[in-house]
N, C-alpha and C positions, 0 to 999 in steps of 0.2 A: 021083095025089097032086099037090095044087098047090104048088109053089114057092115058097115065103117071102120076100116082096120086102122088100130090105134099105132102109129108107128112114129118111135124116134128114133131120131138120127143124127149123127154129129155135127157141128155147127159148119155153115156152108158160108164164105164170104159173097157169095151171090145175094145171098136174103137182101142184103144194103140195098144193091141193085134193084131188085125185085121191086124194093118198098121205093124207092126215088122213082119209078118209073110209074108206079102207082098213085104218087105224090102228084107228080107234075098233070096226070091225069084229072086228078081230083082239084089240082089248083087249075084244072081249064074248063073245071065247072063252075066253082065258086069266087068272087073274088077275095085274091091272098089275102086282103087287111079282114078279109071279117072271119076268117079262119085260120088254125093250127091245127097242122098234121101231123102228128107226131108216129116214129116207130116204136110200139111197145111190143110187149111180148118176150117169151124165150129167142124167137130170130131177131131180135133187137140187141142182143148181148153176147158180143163177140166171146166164142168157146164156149158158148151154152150150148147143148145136146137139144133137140128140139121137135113138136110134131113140123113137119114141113109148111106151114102155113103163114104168111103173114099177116100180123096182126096191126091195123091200123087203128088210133085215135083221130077222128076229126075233136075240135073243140070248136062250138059257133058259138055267135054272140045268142041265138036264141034257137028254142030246134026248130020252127018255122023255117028257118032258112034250107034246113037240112029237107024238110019236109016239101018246100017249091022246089027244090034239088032233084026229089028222090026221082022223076020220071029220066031225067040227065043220067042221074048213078045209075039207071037200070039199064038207059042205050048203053053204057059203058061196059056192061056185062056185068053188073052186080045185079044180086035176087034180097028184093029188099025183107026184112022179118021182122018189121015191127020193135017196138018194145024187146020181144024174146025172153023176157024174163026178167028183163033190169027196171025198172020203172024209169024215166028218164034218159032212155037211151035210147035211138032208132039205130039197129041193127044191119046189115048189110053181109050177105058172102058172094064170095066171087069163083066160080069154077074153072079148072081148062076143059079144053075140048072131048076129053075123056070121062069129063065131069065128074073129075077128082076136085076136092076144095083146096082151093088157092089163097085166096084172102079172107082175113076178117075184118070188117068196117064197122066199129065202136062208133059213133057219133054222142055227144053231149055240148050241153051247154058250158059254156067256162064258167068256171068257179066252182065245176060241180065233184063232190068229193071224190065220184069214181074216178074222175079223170085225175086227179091227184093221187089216187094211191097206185092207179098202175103209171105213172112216171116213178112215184119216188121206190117205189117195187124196180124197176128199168135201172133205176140208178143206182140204185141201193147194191146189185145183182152187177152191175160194170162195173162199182165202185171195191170190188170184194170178190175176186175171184175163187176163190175158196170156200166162200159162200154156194159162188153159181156153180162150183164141180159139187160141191155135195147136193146140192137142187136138183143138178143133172142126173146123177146117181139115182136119185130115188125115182126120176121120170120114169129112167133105163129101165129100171126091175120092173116098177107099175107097169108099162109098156109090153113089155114081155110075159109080164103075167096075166094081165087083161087085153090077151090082142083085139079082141072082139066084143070089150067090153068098155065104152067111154066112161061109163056112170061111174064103174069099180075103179077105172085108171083116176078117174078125178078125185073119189073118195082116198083113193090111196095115198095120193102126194098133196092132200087137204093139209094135213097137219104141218108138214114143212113151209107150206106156201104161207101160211098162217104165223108161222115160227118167224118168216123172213119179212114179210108186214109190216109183221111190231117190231123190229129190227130196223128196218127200214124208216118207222114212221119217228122211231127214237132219236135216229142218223138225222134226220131231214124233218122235225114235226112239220105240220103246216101250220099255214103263216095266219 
C-alpha cells in the first residue's frame, strides 16, 4: 500500500471552481431546497496554504436522504465511508484518475453541531487574515515535517486549530 503524502501548498483560486462544480453535481442529485452545500475547509479561505483537497458540507434535512442518495454519490465518483469516525456524519471522498484524493463529502443533518463549527471555523479564518497566515504557517512546518505521516501532521496543528475554534466560536457563538 502506498503512503499518502502529506502535501501543502499555496492557496489556488481554482479550489472555488473545483467546489461549484462539485456543488452543481451534488445539487443534480439532491433536490436544492432540502439541501446546503457549503465550502468548508483550508480551500475555502482565500490565501490559506492548503492540502490540495476539497472539502464539502452537505447539510440535509435528515441523513436518510443522504443515505437514498448514497448509490447516485457513488455513480458520481464518490467512494462512500460510512460514519468514519464522526457519529452522525456519512462520509464521502472523491479520487482522480490517478487516484490521488480530490474531495471530501461531510454530509449531516442541519442543526447538527459539527456542521456549525466548521462554518463558523470557515468564517472565522476569512474573517481574519492574520489568523489564516499563522494557521498556514503551522500547516507548512507540520507538512514538511510529517511528509509521510497524516496522524503526526494532524496531531501537530491540533493545538492551533483548537486555538481558532474557541476564537471562532467567541466571534460568532451559536445561536
Amino acid at each position: 500500500m502506498t503512503r499518502r503524502r502529506v502535501e501543502v501548498v499555496p492557496y489556488n483560486p481554482e479550489w472555488e471552481t473545483l467546489f461549484e462544480k462539485e456543488k452543481q453535481l451534488l445539487e443534480s442529485i439532491f433536490e436544492a431546497a432540502d439541501v446546503e452545500i457549503h465550502h468548508i475547509g483550508s480551500t475555502s479561505v482565500p490565501g490559506l496554504s492548503a492540502k490540495p483537497i476539497i472539502d464539502i458540507m452537505l447539510a440535509a434535512e435528515a441523513l436518510d436522504q443522504v443515505e437514498r442518495a448514497t448509490p447516485a454519490i457513488e455513480a458520481a465518483g464518490y467512494d462512500a465511508k460510512g460514519e468514519n469516525g464522526i457519529p452522525g456524519r456519512r462520509y464521502f471522498q472523491k479520487h482522480d484518475e490517478n487516484g490521488i484524493r480530490k474531495v471530501h463529502l461531510h454530509s449531516f443533518e442541519k442543526g447538527s453541531p459539527q456542521l456549525y463549527r466548521h462554518l463558523v471555523f470557515r468564517d472565522y479564518l476569512r474573517a481574519h487574515p492574520s489568523e489564516a497566515s499563522k494557521y498556514a504557517e503551522v500547516k507548512e512546518i507540520a507538512a514538511q515535517k510529517y511528509e509521510y505521516d497524516i496522524d503526526s501532521y494532524i496531531a501537530e496543528k491540533s493545538p492551533i486549530v483548537k486555538e481558532l475554534e474557541q476564537k471562532a466560536m467567541l466571534w460568532r457563538p451559536a445561536r
